[in-house]
Each structure stands twice: as C-alpha cells, then as structure tokens.
Backbone bond lengths (Angstrom), bond angles and torsions (degrees), N, CA, C in turn:
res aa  C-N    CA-C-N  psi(-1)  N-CA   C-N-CA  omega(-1)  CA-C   N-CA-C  phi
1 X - - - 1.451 - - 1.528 109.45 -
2 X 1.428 111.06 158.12 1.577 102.02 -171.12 1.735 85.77 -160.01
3 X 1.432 109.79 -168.48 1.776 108.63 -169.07 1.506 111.08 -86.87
4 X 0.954 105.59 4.83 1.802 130.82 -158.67 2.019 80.45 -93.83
5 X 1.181 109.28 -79.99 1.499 102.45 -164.05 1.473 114.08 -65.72
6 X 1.735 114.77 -26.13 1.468 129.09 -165.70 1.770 100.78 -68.83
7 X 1.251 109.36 -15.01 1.604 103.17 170.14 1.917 91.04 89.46
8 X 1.471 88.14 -143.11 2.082 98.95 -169.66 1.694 94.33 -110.93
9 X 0.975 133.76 -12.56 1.692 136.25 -163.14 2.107 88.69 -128.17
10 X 0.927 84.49 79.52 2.163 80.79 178.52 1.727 100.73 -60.45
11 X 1.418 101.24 -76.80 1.326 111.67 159.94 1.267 131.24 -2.95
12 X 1.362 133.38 -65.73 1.558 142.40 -172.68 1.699 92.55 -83.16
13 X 1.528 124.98 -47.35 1.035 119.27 179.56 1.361 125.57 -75.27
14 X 1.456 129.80 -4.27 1.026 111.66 164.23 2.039 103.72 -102.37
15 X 1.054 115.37 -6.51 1.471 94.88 171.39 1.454 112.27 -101.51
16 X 1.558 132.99 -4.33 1.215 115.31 142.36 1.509 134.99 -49.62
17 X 1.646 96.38 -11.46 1.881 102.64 -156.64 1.960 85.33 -82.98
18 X 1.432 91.14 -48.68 1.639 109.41 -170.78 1.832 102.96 -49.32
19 X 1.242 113.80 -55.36 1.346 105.73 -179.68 1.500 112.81 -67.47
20 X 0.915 127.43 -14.70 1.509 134.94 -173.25 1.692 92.63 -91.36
21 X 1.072 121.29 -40.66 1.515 115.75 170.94 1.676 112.29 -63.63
22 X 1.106 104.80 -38.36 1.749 107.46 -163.53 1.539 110.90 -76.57
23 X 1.262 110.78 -27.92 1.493 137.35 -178.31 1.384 118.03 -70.03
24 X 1.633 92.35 -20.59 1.692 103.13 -163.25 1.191 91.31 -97.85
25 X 1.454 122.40 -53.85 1.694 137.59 -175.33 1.288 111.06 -39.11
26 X 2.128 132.02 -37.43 1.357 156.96 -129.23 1.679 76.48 -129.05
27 X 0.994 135.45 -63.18 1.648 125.27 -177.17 1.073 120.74 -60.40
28 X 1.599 127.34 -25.35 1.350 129.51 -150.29 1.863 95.08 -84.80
29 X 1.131 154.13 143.31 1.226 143.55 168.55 1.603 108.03 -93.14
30 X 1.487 133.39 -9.65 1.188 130.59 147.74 1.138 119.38 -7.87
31 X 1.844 118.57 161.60 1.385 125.89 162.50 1.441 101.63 -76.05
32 X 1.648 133.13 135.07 0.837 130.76 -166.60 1.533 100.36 -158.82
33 X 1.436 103.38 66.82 1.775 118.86 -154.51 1.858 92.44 -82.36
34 X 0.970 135.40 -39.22 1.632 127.98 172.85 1.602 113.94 -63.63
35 X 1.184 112.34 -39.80 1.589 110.45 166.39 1.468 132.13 -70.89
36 X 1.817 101.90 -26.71 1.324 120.32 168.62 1.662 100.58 -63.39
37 X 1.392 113.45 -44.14 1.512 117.30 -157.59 1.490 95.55 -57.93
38 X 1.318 104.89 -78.74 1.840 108.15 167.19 0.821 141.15 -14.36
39 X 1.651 126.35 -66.26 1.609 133.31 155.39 1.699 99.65 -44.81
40 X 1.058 118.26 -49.10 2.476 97.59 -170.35 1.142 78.94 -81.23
41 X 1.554 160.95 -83.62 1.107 145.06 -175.52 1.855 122.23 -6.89
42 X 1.058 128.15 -47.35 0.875 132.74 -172.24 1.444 120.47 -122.68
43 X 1.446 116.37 -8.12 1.519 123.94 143.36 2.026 99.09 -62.17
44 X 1.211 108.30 -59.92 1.775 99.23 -166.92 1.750 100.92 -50.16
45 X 1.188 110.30 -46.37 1.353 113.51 -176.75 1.650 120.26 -41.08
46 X 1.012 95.50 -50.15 1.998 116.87 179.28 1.634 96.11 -65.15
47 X 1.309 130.94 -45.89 1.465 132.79 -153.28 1.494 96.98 -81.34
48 X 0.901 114.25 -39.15 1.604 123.18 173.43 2.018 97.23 109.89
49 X 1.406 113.70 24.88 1.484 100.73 -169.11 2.096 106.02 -109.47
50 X 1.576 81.57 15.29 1.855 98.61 173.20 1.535 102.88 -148.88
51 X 1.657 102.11 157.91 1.155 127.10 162.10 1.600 113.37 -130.07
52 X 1.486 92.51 164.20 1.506 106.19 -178.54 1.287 113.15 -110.55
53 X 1.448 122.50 120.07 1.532 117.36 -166.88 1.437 108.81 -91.32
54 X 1.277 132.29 105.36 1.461 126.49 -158.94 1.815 106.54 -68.06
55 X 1.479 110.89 -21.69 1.347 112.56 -162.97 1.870 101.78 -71.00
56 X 1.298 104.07 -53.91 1.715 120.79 160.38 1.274 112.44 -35.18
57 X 1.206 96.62 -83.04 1.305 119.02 -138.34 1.457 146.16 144.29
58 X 1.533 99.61 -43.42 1.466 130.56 -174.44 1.315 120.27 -73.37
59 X 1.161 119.02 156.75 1.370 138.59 162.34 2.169 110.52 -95.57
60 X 1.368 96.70 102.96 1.445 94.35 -176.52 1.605 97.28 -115.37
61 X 1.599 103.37 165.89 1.263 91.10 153.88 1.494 129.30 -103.77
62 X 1.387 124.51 176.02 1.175 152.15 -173.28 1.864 98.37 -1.47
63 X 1.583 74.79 -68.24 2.004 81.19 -150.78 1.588 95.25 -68.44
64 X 1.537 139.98 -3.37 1.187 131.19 -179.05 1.755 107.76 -55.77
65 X 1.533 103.34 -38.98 1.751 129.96 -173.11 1.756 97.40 -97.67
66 X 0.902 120.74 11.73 1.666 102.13 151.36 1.656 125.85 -98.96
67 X 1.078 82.27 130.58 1.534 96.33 -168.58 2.033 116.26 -135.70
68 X 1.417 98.42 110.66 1.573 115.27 -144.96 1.895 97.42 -75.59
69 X 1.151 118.29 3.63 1.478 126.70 168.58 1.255 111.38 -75.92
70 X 1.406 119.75 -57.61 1.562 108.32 -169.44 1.711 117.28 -71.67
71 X 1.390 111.23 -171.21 1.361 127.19 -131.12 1.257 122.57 15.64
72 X 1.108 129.03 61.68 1.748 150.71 -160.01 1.280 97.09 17.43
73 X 1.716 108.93 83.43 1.211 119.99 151.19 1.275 104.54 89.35
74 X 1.400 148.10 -5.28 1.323 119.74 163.07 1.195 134.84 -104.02
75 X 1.726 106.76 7.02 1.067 127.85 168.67 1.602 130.56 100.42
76 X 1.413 129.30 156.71 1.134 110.11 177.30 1.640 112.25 168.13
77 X 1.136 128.87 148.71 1.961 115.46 172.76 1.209 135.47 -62.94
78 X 1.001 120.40 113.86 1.283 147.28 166.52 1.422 119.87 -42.19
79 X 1.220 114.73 156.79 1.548 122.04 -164.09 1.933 92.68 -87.76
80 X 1.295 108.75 -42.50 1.344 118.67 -173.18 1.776 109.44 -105.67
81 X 1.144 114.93 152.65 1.337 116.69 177.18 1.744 94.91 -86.50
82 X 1.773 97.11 156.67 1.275 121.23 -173.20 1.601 118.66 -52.32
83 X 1.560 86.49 -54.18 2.273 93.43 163.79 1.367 113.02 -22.29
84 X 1.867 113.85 -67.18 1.152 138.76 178.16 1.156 108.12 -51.14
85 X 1.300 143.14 -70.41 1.358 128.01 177.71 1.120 122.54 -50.90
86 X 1.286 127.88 -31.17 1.872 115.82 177.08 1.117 112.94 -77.86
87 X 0.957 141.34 -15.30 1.908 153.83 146.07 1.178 115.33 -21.75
C-alpha cells in the first residue's frame, strides 16, 4: 500500500481495511488457529491469567513471571519472565 491507493484520509482507510479484515477472519468458520491463538491470547491477557514479556516477546502465563526474590524475598511478578532473566 502506498498514498496512491490510501486515497486523501490514509488513516481511516487503512483501519477500515483492518476491520474489514478482522470481521472477515471472525466470519470465516475455517481453521483459523493464529487468530484463535490471539483471541485466548488476549482474552488471558484482559483476565489477568497472562502476561506479556516485553524482553521475548511472548505471551506467558502468570507463573512464567514469578519470581520468589522480589519484594525482599516474599515474592512476586516480574516485569520480565524468568527465561528472560537468566539471559
């Protein structure tokens, strides 16, 4: 895409395109195992029963980011998952 197809409003036109994609992905009854991943990905995210380890990348859950050092010693989650810290 470039400003040529995006019209005079790029902006509105490319996130109409995006919702028109996402809409299509949610209609399609296909296997659609990367979009599935996303939606529980980001349902756990909202529930509070995942985090996102910015250093990764990933979406882990909870106990990936517990780490029994902090608040001097009684423990607690971490900004980074544990992988990430021994790195």
């Amino acid at each position: 895409m470039n400003r040529f197809n995006l019209g005079k409003e790029p902006v509105s036109t490319l996130s109409e395109r995006l919702y028109q994609l996402i809409d299509a992905a949610k209609n399609d009854k296909t296997n659609h195992s990367v979009v599935d991943k996303i939606q529980k990905d980001a349902q756990a995210l909202a529930d509070g029963q995942k985090k996102f380890c910015k250093k990764c990348g990933e979406t882990k859950t909870l106990k990936a980011f517990y780490d029994k050092s902090l608040k001097g010693g009684k423990g607690g989650y971490g900004r980074y998952c544990l992988a990430c810290k021994r790195t």
